[in-house]
C-alpha positions as CSV (number, residue, x, y, z in Angstrom):
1,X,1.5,-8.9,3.1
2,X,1.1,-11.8,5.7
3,X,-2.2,-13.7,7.0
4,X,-0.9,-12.4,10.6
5,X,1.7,-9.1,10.4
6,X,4.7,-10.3,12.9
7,X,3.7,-6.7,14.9
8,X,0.0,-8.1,15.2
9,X,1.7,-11.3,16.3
10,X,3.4,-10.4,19.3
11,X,0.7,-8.5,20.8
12,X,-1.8,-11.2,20.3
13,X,0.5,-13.9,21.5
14,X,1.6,-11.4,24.6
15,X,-2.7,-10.2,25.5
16,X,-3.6,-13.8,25.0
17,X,-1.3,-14.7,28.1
18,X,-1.6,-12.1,29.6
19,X,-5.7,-12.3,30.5
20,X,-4.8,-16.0,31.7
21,X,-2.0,-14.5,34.5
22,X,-4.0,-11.4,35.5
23,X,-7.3,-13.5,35.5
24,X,-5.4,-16.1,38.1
25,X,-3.8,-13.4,39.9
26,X,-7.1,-11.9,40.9
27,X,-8.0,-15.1,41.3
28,X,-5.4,-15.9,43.7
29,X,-6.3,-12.4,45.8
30,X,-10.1,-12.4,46.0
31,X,-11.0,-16.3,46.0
32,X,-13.3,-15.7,44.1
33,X,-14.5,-18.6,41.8
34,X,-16.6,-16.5,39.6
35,X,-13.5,-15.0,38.3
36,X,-12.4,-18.3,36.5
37,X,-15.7,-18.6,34.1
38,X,-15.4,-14.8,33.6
39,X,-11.7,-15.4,32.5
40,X,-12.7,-18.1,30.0
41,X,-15.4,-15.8,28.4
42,X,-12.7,-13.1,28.1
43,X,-10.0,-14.9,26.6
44,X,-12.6,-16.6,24.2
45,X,-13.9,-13.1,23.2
46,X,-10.6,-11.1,22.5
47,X,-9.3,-14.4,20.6
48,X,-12.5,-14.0,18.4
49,X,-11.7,-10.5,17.9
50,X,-8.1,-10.3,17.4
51,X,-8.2,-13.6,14.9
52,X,-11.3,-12.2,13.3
53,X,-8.9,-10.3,10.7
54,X,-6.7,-13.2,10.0
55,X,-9.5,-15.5,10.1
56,X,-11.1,-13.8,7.2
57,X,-7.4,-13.2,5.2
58,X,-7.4,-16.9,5.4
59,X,-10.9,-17.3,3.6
60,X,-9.9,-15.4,1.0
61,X,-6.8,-17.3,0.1
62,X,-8.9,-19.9,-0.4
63,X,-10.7,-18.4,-3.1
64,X,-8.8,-19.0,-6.2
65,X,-7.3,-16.2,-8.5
66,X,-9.6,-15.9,-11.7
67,X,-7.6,-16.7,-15.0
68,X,-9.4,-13.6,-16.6
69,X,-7.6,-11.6,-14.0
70,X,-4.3,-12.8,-14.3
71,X,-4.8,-12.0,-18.1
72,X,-6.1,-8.7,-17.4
73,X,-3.1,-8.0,-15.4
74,X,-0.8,-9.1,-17.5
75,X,-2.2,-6.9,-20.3
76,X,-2.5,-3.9,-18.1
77,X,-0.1,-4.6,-15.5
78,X,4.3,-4.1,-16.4
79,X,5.2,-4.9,-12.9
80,X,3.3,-8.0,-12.7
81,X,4.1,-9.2,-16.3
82,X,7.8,-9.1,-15.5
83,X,7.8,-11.7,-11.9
84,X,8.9,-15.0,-12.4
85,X,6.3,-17.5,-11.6
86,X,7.3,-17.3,-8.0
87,X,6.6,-13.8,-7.5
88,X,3.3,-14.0,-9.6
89,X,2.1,-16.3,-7.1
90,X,3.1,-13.8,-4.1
91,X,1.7,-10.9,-6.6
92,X,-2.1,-12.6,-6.3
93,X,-1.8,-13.4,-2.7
94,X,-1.3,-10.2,-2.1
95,X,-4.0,-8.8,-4.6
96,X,-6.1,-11.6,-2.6
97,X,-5.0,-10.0,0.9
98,X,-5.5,-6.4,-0.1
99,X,-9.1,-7.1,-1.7
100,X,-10.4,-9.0,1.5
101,X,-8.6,-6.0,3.8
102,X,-9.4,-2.9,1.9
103,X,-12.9,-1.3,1.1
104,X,-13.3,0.2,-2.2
105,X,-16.9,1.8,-3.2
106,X,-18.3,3.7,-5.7
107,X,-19.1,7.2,-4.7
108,X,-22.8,7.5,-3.9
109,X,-22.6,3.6,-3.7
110,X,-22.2,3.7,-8.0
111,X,-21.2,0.1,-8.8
112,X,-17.6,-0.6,-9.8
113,X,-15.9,-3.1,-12.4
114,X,-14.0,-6.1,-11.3
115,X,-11.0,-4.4,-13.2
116,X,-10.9,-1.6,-11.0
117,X,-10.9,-3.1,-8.3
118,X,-8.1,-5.5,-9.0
119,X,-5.8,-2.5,-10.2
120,X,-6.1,-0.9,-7.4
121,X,-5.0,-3.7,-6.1
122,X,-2.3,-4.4,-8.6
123,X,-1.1,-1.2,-7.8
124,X,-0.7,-1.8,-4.0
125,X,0.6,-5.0,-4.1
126,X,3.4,-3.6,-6.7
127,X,4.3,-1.0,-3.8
128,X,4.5,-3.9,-1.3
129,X,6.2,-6.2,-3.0
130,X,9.6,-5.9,-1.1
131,X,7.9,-5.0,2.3
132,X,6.0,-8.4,3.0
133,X,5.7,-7.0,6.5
134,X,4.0,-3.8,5.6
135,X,0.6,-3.2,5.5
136,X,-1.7,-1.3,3.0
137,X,-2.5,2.2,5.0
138,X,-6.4,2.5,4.0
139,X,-8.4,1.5,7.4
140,X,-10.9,3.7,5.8
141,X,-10.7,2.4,2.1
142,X,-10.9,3.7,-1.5
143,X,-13.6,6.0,-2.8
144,X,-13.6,5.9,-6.7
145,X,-15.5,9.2,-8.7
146,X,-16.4,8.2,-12.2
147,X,-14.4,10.3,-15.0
148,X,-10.8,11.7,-15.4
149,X,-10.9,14.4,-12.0
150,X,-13.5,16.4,-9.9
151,X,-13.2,19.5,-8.4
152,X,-12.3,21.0,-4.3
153,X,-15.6,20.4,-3.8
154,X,-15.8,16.7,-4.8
155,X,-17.8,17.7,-7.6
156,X,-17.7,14.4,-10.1
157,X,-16.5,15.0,-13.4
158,X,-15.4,19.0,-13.2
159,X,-12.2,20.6,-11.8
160,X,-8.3,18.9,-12.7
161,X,-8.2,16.8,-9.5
162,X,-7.6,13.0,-10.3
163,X,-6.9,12.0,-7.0
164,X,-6.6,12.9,-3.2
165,X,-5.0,11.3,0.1
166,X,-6.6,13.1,2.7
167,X,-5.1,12.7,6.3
168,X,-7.9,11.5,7.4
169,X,-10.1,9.7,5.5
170,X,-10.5,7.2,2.1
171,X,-8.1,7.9,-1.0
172,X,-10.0,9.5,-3.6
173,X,-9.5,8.3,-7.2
174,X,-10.8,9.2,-10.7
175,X,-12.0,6.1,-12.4
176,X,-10.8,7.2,-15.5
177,X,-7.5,8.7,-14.2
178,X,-6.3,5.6,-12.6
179,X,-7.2,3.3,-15.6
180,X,-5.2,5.7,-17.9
181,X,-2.1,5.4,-15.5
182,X,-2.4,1.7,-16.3
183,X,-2.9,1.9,-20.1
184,X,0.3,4.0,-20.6
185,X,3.1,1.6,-18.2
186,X,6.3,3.9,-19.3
187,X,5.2,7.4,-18.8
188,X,5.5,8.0,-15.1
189,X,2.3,8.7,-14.2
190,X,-0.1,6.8,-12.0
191,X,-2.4,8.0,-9.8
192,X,-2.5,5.7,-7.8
193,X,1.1,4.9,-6.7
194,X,1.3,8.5,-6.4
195,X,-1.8,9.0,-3.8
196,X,-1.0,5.4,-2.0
197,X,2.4,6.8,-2.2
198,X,1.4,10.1,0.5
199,X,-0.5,7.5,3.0
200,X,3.0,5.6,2.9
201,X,5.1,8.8,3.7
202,X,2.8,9.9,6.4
203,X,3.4,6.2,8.3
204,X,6.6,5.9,7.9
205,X,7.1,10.0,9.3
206,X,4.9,8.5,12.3
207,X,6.4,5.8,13.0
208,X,10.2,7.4,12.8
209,X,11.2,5.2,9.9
210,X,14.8,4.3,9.5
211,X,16.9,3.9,6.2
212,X,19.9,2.5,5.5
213,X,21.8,4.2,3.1
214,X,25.7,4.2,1.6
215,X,26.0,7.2,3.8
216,X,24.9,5.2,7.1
217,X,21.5,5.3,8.7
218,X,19.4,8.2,8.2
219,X,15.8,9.4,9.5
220,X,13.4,8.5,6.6
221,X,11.4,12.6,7.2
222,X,14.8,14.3,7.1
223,X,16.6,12.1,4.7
224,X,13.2,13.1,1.9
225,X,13.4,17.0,2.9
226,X,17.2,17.1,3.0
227,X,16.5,15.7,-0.7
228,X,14.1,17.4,-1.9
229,X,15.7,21.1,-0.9
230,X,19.3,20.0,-2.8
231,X,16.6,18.8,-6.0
232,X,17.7,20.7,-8.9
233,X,14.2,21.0,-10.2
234,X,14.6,22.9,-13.1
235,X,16.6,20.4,-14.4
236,X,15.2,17.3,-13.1
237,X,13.6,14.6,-15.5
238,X,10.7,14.9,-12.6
239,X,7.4,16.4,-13.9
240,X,7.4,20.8,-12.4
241,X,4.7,19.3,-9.5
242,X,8.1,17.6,-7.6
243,X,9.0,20.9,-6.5
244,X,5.6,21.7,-4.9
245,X,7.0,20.3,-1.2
246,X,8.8,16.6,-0.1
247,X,5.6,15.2,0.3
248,X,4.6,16.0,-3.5
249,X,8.2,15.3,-4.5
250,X,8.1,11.6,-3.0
251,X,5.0,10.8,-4.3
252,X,5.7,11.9,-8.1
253,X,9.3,10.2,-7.7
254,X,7.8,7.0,-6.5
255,X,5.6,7.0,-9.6
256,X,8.3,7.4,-12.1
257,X,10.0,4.7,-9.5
258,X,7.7,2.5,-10.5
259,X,7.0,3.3,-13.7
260,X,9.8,4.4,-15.4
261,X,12.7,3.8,-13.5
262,X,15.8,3.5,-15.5
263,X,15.9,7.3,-16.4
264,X,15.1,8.3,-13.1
265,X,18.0,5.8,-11.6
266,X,20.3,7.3,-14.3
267,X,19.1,11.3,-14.0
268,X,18.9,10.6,-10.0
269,X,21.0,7.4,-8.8
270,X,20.9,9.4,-5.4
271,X,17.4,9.7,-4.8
272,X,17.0,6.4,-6.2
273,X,18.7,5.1,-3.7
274,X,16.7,6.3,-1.3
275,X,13.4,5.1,-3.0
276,X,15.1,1.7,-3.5
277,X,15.7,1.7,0.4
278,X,12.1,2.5,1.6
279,X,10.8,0.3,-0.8
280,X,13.3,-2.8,-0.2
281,X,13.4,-4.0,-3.7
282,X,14.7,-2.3,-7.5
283,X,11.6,-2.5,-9.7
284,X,14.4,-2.4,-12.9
285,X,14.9,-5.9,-11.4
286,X,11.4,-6.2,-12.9
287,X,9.8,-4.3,-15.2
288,X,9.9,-5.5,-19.1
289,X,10.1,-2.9,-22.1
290,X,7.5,-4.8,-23.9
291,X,4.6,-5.6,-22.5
292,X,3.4,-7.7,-24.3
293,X,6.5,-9.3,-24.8
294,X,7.0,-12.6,-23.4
């Protein structure tokens, strides 16, 4: 994640000069003098709106990481515990970034832990890690339910549901559900790569997403469906719930991915391939068999 994403960039370097011109243009037309105060009060305004965002991603990198959370991380966290120092450092930024950006509440405003906060976090910056340029897909936030799951009708504790990524909406997480993904880092299951994993897929569908693959460059929507039909799933080392639709089948692949990912690299080299490509980085590069190893 950056301060200012290089897409925000451009459009606020490009607005920013182009009030100025239009502002002197009408200027030019009408004689009128008013127009040049007005123009002032306009540029001044969208500047304080469209730096209000990196304004306040810069105040929070100015707050400085807590050593009980780097602790905690590194007892709950494989991906983190296996960076260098370098990408540690990058790692909390990112944490940092996400935590300012993101909104996560308790549902019916019930108070949250510092911990669960900073592995949903964790989580998201892990998924990030080799797209600095990417942003995290919640403009409307996290919603955490207390227990392992709740029901279709968002009833707490009932039902088998652990999480949800509604189209529109917050992601919907069991409290208990998304600390268990943690506890256990080889199993392959974790709630909340797989739900942040859906809000992923449904960006890059929108915006047309391109991959680069041995096989030349391939639409990121077909290359996932194309993949998912040819999916032997009766065989596959992919829990039964792969075979429910692409969207389901990415989002359980991208948690063994990042969980597990030597089997699934050496049951699957092909589709993960194309997980290594729409993430941009090979989290074998990374993870540690011991956690608390070194």
């Amino acid at each position: 994640m950056r301060v200012i994403a290089r897409y925000d960039l451009f459009f606020i370097v490009l607005y920013a000069l182009l009030i100025p011109v239009v502002g002197v243009l009408v200027f030019c037309m009408t004689g009128r003098t008013v127009i040049l105060p007005l123009l002032l009060l306009l540029e001044a305004l969208y500047l304080m709106l469209a730096l209000r965002k990196p304004w306040q991603r810069r105040q929070g990198l100015r707050m400085s990481f807590p050593g009980e959370g780097r602790e905690f991380l590194l007892s709950r966290s494989a991906y983190f515990h296996g960076l260098d120092e370098a990408g540690r450092m990058r790692f909390e930024r990112d944490v940092r970034l996400f935590l300012v950006d993101v909104l996560i509440s308790g549902i019916g405003g019930r108070p949250l832990s510092w911990q669960t906060r900073l592995l949903i976090a964790a989580g998201a910056a892990a998924m990030l890690h080799g797209r600095p340029d990417w942003e995290p897909p919640l403009v409307d936030g996290v919603t955490i339910y207390p227990g392992m799951s709740f029901d279709r009708n968002y009833q707490v504790k009932k039902g088998n549901i652990a999480g949800q990524a509604p189209a529109g909406g917050p992601m919907l997480l069991a409290e208990g559900s998304l600390m268990q993904g943690f506890a256990d880092t080889e199993d392959g299951f974790n709630v909340l790569i797989h739900e942040l994993a859906h809000f992923f897929d449904r960006e890059a569908r929108k915006s047309g997403l391109k991959l680069r693959l041995r096989s030349g460059t391939v639409n990121w929507a077909e290359t996932i469906a194309r993949e998912w039909e040819r999916h032997n799933h009766g065989t596959s080392i992919l829990p039964a719930y792969a075979a429910q639709n692409e969207a389901e089948f990415f989002a359980v692949a991208s948690e063994m991915f990042f969980e597990n990912p030597r089997p699934l690299h050496d049951a699957h080299p092909e589709l993960f391939e194309i997980l290594r490509e729409f993430y941009q980085q090979d989290p074998r590069q990374v993870l540690v068999k011991n956690l608390r190893g070194n």
